[in-house]
DRENRO-380964 format. One record per residue: residue number from 1; z, y, x of N, C-alpha, C in turn; residue in three letters. Coordinates in steps of 0.1 Angstrom, whole numbers, plus 5000, padded with zeros to 4 digits. Atoms other than C-alpha are relative to their C-alpha. Example, Ala and Ser with C-alpha at 12.3 -4.5 7.8 and 13.67 -1.06 7.14 Angstrom:
BEGIN
k,n_zz,n_yy,n_xx,ca_zz,ca_yy,ca_xx,c_zz,c_yy,c_xx,r
1,5000,4988,5009,5078,4955,5123,5000,5012,5009,ALA
2,5000,4989,4991,5071,4989,5137,5008,5011,4992,SER
***
This chain:
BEGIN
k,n_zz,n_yy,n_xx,ca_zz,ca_yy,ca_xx,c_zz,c_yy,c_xx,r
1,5010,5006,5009,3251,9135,7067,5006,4986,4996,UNK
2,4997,5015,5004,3260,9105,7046,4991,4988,5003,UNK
3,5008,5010,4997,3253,9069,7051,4980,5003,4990,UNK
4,5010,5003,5011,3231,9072,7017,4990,5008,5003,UNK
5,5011,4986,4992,3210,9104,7032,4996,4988,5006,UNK
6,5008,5007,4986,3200,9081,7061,4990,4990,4996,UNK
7,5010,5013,5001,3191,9052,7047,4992,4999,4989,UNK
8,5010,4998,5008,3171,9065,7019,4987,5010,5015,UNK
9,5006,4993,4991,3154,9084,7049,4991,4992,5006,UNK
10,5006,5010,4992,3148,9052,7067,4993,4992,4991,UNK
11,5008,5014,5009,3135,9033,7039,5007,4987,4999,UNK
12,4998,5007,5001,3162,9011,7038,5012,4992,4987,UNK
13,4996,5000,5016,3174,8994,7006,5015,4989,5004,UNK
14,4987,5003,4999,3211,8985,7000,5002,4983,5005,UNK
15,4998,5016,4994,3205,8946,7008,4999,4999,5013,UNK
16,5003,5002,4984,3194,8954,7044,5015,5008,5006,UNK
17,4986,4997,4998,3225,8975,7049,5014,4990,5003,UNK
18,4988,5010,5003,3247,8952,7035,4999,4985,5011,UNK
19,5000,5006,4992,3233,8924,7060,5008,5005,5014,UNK
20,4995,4988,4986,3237,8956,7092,5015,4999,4998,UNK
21,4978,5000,4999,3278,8956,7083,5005,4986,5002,UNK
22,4991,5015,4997,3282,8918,7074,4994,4990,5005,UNK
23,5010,5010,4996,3258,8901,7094,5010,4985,5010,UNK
24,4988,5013,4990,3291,8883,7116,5005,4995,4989,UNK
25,4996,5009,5003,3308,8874,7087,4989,4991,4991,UNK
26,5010,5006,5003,3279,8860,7070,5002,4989,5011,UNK
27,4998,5013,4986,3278,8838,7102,5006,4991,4999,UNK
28,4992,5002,4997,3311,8834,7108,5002,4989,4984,UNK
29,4995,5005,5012,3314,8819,7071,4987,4986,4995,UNK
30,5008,5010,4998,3282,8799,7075,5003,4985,5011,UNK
31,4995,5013,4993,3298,8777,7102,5011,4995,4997,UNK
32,4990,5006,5010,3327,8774,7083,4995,4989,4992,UNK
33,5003,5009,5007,3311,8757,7058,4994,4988,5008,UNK
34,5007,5008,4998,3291,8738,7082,5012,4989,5004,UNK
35,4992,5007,4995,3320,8723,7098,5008,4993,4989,UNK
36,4995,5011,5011,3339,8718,7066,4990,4988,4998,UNK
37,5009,5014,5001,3310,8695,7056,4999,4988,5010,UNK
38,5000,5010,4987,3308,8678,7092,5013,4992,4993,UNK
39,4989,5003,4997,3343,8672,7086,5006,4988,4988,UNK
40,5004,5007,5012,3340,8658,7051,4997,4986,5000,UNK
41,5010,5016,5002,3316,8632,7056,5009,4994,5009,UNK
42,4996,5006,5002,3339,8621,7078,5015,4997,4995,UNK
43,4982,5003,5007,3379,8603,7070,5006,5006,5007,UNK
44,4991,4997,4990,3392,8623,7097,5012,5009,4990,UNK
45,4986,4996,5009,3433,8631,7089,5001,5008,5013,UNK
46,4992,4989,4991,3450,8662,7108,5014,5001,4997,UNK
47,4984,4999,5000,3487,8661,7117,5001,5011,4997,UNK
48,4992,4988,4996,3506,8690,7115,5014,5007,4999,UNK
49,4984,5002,5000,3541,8696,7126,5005,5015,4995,UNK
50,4995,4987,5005,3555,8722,7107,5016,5003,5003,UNK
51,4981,4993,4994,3593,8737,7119,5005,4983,5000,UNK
52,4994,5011,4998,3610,8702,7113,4990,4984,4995,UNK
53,5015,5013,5005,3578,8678,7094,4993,5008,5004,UNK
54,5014,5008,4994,3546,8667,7097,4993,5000,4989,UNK
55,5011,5004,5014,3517,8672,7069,4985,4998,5009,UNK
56,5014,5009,4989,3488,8649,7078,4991,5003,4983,UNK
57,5015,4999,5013,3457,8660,7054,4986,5001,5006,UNK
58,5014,5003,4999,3419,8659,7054,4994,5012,5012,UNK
59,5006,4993,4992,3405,8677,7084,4990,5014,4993,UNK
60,5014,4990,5003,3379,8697,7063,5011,5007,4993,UNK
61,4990,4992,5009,3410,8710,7040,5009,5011,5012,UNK
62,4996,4986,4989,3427,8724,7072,4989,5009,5005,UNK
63,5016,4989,4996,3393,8739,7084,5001,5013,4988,UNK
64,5012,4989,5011,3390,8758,7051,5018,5007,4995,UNK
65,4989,4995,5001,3433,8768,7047,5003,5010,5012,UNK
66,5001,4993,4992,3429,8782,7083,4990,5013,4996,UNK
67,5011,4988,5002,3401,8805,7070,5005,5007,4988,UNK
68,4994,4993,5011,3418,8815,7039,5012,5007,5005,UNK
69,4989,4989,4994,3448,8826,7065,4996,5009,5001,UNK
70,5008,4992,4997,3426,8843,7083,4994,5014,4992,UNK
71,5005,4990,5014,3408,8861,7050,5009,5007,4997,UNK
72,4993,4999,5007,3439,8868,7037,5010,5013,5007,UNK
73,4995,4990,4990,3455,8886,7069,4996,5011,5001,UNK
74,5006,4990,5000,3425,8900,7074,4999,5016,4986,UNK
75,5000,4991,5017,3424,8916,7039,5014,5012,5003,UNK
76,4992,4992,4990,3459,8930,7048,5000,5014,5007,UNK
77,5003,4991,4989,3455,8945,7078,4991,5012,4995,UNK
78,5007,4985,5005,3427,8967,7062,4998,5008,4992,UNK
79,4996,4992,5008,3440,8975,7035,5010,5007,5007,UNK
80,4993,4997,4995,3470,8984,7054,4998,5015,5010,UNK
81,5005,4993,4996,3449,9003,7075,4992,5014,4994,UNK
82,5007,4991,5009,3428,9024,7048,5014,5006,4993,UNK
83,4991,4995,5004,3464,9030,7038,5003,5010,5003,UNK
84,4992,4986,4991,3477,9052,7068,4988,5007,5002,UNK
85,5013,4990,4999,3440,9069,7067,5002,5008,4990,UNK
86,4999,4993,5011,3445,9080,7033,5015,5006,5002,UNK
87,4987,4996,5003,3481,9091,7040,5000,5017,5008,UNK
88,5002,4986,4989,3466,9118,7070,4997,5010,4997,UNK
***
């Protein structure tokens, strides 16, 4: 039976679903933001030594380039993965 069978079954309309799958990143993207903001208000600068330099930028900018790695990998990976599913 498909998802759509069930959850017309259950009475449950595609916005509550959609919470049930992304309810972590929802979260996970809400404290993102909160921290960028913490981080914002204040001047805090972040080193960072890269292979032979050093980039010193705004704390809340690394906060939010780490999460675009992240995004970005993750993206990736699942595509990468719905790849070798479709290949079976």
């Amino acid at each position: 039976m498909s998802d759509r069978g069930s959850a017309h079954a259950t009475g449950e309309s595609g916005f509550v679903r959609f919470l049930k799958r992304k309810w972590l990143a929802i979260v996970l993207i809400a404290v993102l933001v909160i921290v960028a903001i913490q981080n914002g208000v204040g001047n805090d600068q972040a080193t960072i030594y890269v292979l032979w330099g050093q980039l010193q930028l705004p704390t809340w900018l690394l906060v939010l380039v780490v999460f675009l790695i992240g995004g970005v990998t993750g993206w990736i990976l699942a595509r990468n993965r719905a790849a070798r599913r479709a290949r079976r």
